[in-house]
N, C-alpha and C positions, 0 to 999 in steps of 0.2 A: 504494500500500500504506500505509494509516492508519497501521499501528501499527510500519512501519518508515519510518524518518524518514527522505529522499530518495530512498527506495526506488519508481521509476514505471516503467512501462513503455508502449508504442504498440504498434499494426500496421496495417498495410493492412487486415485482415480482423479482427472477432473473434474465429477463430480465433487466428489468429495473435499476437492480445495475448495470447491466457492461453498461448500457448505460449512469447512473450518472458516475459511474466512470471515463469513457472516457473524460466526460465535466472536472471532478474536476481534474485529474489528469494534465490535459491541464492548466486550470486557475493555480494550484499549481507552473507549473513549469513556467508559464508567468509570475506572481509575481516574484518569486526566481530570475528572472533576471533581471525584473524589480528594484531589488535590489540589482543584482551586486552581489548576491550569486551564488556558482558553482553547479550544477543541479547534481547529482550525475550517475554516472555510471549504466545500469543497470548488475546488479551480474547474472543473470541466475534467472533459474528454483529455487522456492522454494518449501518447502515440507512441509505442515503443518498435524496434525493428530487433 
Protein backbone atom coordinates (compact mmCIF):
# COMPACT_ATOMS: atom_id res chain seq x y z
CA UNK A 1 0.00 0.00 0.00
CA UNK A 2 1.89 3.22 -1.42
CA UNK A 3 0.28 5.76 0.30
CA UNK A 4 0.22 3.96 3.74
CA UNK A 5 3.72 3.61 4.82
CA UNK A 6 4.40 -0.13 6.09
CA UNK A 7 1.21 -0.90 5.35
CA UNK A 8 1.99 -4.72 3.00
CA UNK A 9 0.27 -7.60 2.74
CA UNK A 10 0.83 -11.44 0.84
CA UNK A 11 -1.03 -14.61 0.12
CA UNK A 12 -0.92 -17.96 -1.35
CA UNK A 13 -3.47 -16.97 -3.96
CA UNK A 14 -4.48 -13.60 -5.40
CA UNK A 15 -7.27 -13.96 -3.99
CA UNK A 16 -6.22 -14.09 -0.81
CA UNK A 17 -3.84 -10.94 -0.88
CA UNK A 18 -6.60 -8.56 -1.60
CA UNK A 19 -8.49 -10.30 1.19
CA UNK A 20 -5.38 -10.00 3.71
CA UNK A 21 -5.04 -6.61 2.53
CA UNK A 22 -8.53 -5.53 3.20
CA UNK A 23 -7.84 -6.94 7.02
CA UNK A 24 -4.34 -5.03 7.28
CA UNK A 25 -5.07 -2.01 5.76
CA UNK A 26 -8.02 -1.78 8.38
CA UNK A 27 -5.93 -2.69 11.49
CA UNK A 28 -3.04 -0.05 9.92
CA UNK A 29 -5.39 2.71 9.86
CA UNK A 30 -7.02 1.74 13.44
CA UNK A 31 -3.71 1.89 15.09
CA UNK A 32 -2.70 5.20 13.24
CA UNK A 33 -5.55 6.79 15.26
CA UNK A 34 -5.31 4.84 17.88
CA UNK A 35 -2.22 7.19 18.05
CA UNK A 36 -3.58 10.23 17.29
CA UNK A 37 -1.78 10.11 13.83
CA UNK A 38 -3.53 11.79 10.78
CA UNK A 39 -4.47 8.80 8.24
CA UNK A 40 -3.47 10.02 5.10
CA UNK A 41 -5.58 11.19 2.19
CA UNK A 42 -6.03 8.61 -0.59
CA UNK A 43 -4.16 10.21 -4.00
CA UNK A 44 -5.95 8.34 -6.63
CA UNK A 45 -5.08 5.68 -9.07
CA UNK A 46 -1.51 4.57 -9.05
CA UNK A 47 0.42 3.06 -11.84
CA UNK A 48 3.09 0.67 -11.37
CA UNK A 49 5.00 -1.33 -14.33
Amino acid sequence: MPELPGCAADGETYQAALQNVEVIMQEWIETVQELGRIVPQPKGRLMFS
